[in-house]
C-alpha positions in Angstrom: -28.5 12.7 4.4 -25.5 14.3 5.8 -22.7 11.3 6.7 -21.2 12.1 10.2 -20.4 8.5 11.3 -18.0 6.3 9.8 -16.8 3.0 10.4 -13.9 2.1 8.4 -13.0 -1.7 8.3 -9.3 -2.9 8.0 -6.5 -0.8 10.1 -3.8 -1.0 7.6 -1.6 2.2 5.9 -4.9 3.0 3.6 -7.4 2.5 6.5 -5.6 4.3 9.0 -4.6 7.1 6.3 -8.4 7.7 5.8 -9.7 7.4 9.8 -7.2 10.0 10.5 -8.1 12.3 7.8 -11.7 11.9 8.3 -10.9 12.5 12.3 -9.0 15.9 11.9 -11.9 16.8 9.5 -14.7 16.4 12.0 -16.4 12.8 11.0 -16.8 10.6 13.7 -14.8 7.4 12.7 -14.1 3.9 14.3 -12.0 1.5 13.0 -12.4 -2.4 13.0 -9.0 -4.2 12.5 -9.2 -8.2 12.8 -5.6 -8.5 14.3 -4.9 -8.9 17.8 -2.0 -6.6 17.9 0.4 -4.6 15.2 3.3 -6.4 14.5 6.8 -4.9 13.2 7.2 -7.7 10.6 10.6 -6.8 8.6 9.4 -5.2 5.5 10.2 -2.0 4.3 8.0 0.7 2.0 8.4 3.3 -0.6 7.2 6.5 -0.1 7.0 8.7 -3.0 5.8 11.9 -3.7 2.7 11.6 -4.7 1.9 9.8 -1.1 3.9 11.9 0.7 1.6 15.2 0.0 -0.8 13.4 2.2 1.4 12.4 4.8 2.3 15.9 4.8 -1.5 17.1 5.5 -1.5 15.2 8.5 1.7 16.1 10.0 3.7 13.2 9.3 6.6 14.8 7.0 9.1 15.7 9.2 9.0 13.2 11.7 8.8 10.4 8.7 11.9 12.0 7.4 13.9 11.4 10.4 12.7 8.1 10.3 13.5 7.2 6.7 16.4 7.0 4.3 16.6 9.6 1.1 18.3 8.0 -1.4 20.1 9.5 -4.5 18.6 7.7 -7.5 16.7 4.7 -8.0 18.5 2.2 -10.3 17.4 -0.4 -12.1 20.2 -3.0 -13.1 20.6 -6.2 -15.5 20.5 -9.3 -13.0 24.7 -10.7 -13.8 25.9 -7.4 -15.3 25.2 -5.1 -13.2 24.9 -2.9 -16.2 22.7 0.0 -15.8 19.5 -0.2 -17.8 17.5 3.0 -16.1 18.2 5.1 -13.2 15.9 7.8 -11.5 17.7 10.7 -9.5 16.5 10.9 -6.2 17.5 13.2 -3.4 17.1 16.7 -4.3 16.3 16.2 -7.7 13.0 14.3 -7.2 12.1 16.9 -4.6 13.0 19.6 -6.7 10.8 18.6 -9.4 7.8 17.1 -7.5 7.9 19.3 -4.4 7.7 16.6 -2.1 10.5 13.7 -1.0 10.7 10.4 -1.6 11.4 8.6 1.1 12.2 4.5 1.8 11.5 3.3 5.5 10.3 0.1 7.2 6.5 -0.5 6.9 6.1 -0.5 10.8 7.6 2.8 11.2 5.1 4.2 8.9 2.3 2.2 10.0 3.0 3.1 13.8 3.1 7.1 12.7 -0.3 6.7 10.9 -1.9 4.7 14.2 -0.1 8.1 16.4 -2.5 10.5 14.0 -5.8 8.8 14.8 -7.7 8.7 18.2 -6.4 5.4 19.9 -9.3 4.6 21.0 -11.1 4.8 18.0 -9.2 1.3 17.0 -10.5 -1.5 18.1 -8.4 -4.6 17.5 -9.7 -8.5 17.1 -12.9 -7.5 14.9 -13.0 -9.9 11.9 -16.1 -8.5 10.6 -18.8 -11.9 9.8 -21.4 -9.9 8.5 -22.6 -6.2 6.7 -25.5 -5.1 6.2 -27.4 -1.4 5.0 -30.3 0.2 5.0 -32.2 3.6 4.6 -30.7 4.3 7.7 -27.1 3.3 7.8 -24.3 0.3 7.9 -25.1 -2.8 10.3 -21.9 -5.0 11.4 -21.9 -8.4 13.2 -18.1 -9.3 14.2 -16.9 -12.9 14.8 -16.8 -12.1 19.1 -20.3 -11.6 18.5 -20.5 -7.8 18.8 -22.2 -5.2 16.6 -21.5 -1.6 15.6 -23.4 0.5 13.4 -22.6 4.1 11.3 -23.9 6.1 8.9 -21.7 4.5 5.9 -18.6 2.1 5.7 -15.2 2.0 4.4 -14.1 -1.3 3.0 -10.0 -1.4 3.7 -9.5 -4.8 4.7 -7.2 -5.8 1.4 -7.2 -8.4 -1.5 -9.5 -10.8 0.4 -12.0 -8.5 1.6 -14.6 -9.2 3.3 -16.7 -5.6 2.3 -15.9 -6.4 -1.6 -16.8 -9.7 -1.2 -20.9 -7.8 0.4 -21.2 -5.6 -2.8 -19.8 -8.3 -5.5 -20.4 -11.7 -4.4 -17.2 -14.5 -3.9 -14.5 -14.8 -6.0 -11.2 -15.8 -5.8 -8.3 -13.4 -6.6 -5.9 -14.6 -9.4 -2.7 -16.3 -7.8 0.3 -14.7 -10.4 2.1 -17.9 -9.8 5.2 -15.9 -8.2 6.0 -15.1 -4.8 7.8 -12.7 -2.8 10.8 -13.2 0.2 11.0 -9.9 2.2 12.8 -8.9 5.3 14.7 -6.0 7.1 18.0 -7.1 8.7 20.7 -5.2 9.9 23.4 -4.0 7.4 26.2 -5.0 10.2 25.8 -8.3 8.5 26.9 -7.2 5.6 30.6 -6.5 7.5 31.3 -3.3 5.7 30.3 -4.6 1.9 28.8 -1.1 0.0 25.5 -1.6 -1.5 23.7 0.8 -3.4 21.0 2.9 -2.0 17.5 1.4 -4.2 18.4 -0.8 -6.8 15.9 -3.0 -8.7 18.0 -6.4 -10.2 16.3 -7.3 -12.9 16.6 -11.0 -14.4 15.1 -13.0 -16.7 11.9 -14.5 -14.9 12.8 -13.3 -11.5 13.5 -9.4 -9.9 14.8 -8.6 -6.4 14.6 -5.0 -5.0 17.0 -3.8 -1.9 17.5 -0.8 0.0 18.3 1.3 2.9 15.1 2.2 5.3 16.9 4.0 8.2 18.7 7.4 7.5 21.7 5.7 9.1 21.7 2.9 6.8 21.7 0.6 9.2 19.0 -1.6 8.2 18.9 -3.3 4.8 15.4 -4.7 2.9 14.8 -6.8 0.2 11.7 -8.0 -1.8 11.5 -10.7 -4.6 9.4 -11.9 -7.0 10.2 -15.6 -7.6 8.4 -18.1 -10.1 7.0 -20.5 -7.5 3.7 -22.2 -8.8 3.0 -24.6 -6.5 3.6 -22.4 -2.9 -0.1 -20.8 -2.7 0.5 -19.1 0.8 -0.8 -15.6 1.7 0.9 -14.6 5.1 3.2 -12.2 6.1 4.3 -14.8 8.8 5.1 -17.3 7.2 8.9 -17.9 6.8 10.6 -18.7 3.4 13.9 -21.7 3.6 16.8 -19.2 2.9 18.8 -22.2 0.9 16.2 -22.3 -1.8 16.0 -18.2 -2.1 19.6 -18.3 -2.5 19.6 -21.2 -4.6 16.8 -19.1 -6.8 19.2 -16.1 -7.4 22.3 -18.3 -8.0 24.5 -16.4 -10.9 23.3 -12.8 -10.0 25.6 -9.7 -9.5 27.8 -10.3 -6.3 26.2 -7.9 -4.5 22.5 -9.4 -4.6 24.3 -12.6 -3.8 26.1 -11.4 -1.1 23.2 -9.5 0.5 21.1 -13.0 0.4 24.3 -14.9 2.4 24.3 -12.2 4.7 20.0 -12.3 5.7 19.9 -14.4 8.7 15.9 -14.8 7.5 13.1 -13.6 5.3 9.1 -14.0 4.9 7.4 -15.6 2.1 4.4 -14.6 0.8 2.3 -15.3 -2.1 1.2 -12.4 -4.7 -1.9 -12.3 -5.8 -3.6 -9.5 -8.2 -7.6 -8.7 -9.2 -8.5 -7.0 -12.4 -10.2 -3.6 -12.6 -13.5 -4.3 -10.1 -16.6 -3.4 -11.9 -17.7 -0.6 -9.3 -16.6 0.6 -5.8 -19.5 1.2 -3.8 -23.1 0.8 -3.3 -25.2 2.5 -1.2 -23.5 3.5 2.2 -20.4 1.1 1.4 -17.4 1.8 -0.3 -13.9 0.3 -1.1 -10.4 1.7 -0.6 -7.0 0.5 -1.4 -6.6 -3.2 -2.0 -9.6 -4.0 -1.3 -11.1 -2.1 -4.9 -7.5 -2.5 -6.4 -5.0 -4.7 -5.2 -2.0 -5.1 -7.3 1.5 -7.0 -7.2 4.1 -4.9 -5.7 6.3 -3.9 -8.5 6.1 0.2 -8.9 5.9 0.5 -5.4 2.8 2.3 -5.3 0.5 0.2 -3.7 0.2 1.9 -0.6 0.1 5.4 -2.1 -2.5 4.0 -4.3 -4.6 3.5 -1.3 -3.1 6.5 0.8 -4.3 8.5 -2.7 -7.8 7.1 -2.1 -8.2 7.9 1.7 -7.6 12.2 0.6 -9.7 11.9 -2.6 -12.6 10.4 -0.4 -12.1 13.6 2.2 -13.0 15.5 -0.5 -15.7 14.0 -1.9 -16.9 13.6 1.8 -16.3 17.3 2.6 -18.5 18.1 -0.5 -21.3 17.1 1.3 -24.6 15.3 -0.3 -26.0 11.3 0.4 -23.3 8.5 0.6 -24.3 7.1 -2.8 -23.5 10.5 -4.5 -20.3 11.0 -2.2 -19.3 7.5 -3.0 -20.0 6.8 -6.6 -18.0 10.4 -6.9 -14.9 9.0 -5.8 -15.0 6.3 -7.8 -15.1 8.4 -10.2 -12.2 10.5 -9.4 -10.2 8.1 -9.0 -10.4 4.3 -10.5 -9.0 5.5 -14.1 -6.0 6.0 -12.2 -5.8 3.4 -10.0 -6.3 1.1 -12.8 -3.8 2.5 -15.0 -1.4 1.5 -11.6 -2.9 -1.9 -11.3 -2.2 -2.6 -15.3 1.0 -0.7 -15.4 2.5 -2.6 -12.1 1.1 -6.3 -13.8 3.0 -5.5 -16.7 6.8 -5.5 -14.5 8.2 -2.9 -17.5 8.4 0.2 -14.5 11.7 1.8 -15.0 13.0 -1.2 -16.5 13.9 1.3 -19.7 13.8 5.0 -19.7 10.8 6.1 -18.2 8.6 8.7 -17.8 7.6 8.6 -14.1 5.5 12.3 -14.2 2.4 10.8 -14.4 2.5 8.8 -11.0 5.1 11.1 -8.7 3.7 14.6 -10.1 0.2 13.7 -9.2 -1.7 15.9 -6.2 -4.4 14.4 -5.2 -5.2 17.6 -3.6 -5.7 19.8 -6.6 -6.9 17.0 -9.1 -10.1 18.2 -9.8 -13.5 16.0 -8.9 -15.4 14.1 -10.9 -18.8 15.4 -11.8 -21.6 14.6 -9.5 -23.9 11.7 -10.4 -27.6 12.0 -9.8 -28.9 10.4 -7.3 -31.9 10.1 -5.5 -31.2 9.9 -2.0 -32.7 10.9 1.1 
């Protein structure tokens, strides 16, 4: 069986990463995104090299780097000190030794550049996806408006509570961590003139807050937390967070972290959640990608690369050719040692937070890491 039609549920950076891969490639792809419409929430992203060699196959580089900010180092700082505990060069060093940028920028921009390299109307928006099923013969799909779709296999990238993991493994709950997260862009104007640095990770005691630049201009300013908050369960990235208990919660940090947090107008609240290591990927004609097969809390920044990893490594597999369970159970194979050596890593909250050794995760190529052996299969 030779896999020309693909349907690829979930039309985030990881599903829209793998639709337009699979599009310039010559597989015939729809994608099935349960929204209504994209919205610009303020958040921004990190885009390091590792991701960025994929971006760069589609196109994406040069128009992402007028759209993003290059900063100098990454620096990682004691919460009321300010004291310097590990700092990364950036800039031209990182691209020096990695061959590719890395690049900070507000999630919509890069989301709105991935939706500009697939075939519009290949999206289709306000599918929550009720039902899959598979046969000898391909992927069935029932959607709450009571439509249907089929294609040859499916690609699982609807995210932590997937719907596709939830066909190949059964129910289960991922593990709240307990903590949650206030994001939001806002514009540095607020900040009437007070320097911050350009990525700077604040590290406290229980709690951590990240902020940077996401426009070349810096002109816009980001933050992300991680706050001990057991009791506040919510999974949205809607729902607004009360800006006197955020400040209240990083009371006694370094003036500048305190006086970025008066100067937010608001910020978003969200809940983290993580999954272990899932005992397989795929079965049959469906397969996982991103966090759907490996969701993880956002604290080495490489969740989306993780999944933007996946989308090339299942080109390919998929460009090898052969049945879906031997393309499928192949890049598993290829790639869940590392994805769960991110997911561990990223629990652990240690990244950078003393000298580190960040080869492993920015010099990987996804393009020239060679592919897992071929499993046998008997398929049609």
């Amino acid at each position: 069986m030779s896999i020309k039609t693909v349907a690829i549920i979930g039309a985030g950076i990881g599903g829209l990463t793998a639709a337009a891969l699979l599009q310039r490639n010559g597989f015939q792809v729809r994608v099935y995104e349960q929204a209504k419409r994209f919205a610009r929430i303020g958040a921004g992203i990190q885009q390091s090299s590792n991701a960025v060699r994929v971006l760069r196959a589609l196109g994406l580089e040069d128009a992402l780097r007028q759209l993003a900010f290059r900063p100098q180092s990454w620096n990682n700082r004691e919460w009321d000190t300010g004291a310097v505990k590990y700092e990364l060069p950036l800039g031209d060093t990182f691209e020096q030794r990695y061959g590719a940028p890395y690049l900070l920028m507000h999630r919509g921009d890069l989301h709105a550049a991935l939706f500009g390299a697939v075939d519009p109307d290949s999206v289709q928006l306000d599918k929550t996806l009720e039902e899959v099923s598979q046969d000898g013969s391909g992927v069935a799909m029932r959607f709450a408006d009571g439509s249907s779709a089929q294609a040859d296999v499916l690609i699982g990238a609807d995210g932590v509570h997937s719907v596709v993991r939830e066909t190949l493994l059964g129910q289960e709950a991922p593990r709240f961590t307990g903590r949650v997260a206030y994001r939001t862009t806002f514009p540095a104007s607020l900040l009437d003139g007070y320097a911050i640095d350009d990525c700077t990770k604040w590290w406290g005691p229980d709690r951590h807050i990240v902020i940077y630049y996401v426009t070349p201009r810096r002109d816009e300013v980001y933050f992300v937390t991680s706050v001990p908050e057991p009791e506040w369960r919510t999974e949205s990235w809607s729902a607004k967070g009360d800006m006197d208990q955020l400040r209240a919660a990083f009371e006694g940090f370094h003036p500048q972290v305190r006086r970025v947090l008066e100067a937010c107008p608001e910020a978003y609240k969200w809940a983290l959640y993580e999954r272990d290591p899932l005992p397989r990927w795929s079965e049959g004609r469906i397969a996982l990608l991103g966090d759907a097969c490996h969701p993880m809390v956002p604290y080495m920044a490489q969740g989306a690369a993780t999944a933007i990893e996946d989308a090339a490594m299942l080109l390919r597999c998929m460009q090898e050719g052969g049945g879906a369970e031997t393309v499928f159970t192949r890049y598993e194979d290829s790639r869940k040692a590392r994805a769960s050596q991110i997911q561990l890593t990223s629990h652990h909250n240690k990244w950078m937070s003393t000298r580190t050794d960040p080869d492993w995760v920015y010099g990987y190529d996804v393009w020239k890491e060679p592919l897992a052996p071929r499993r046998a299969h008997a398929e049609a």
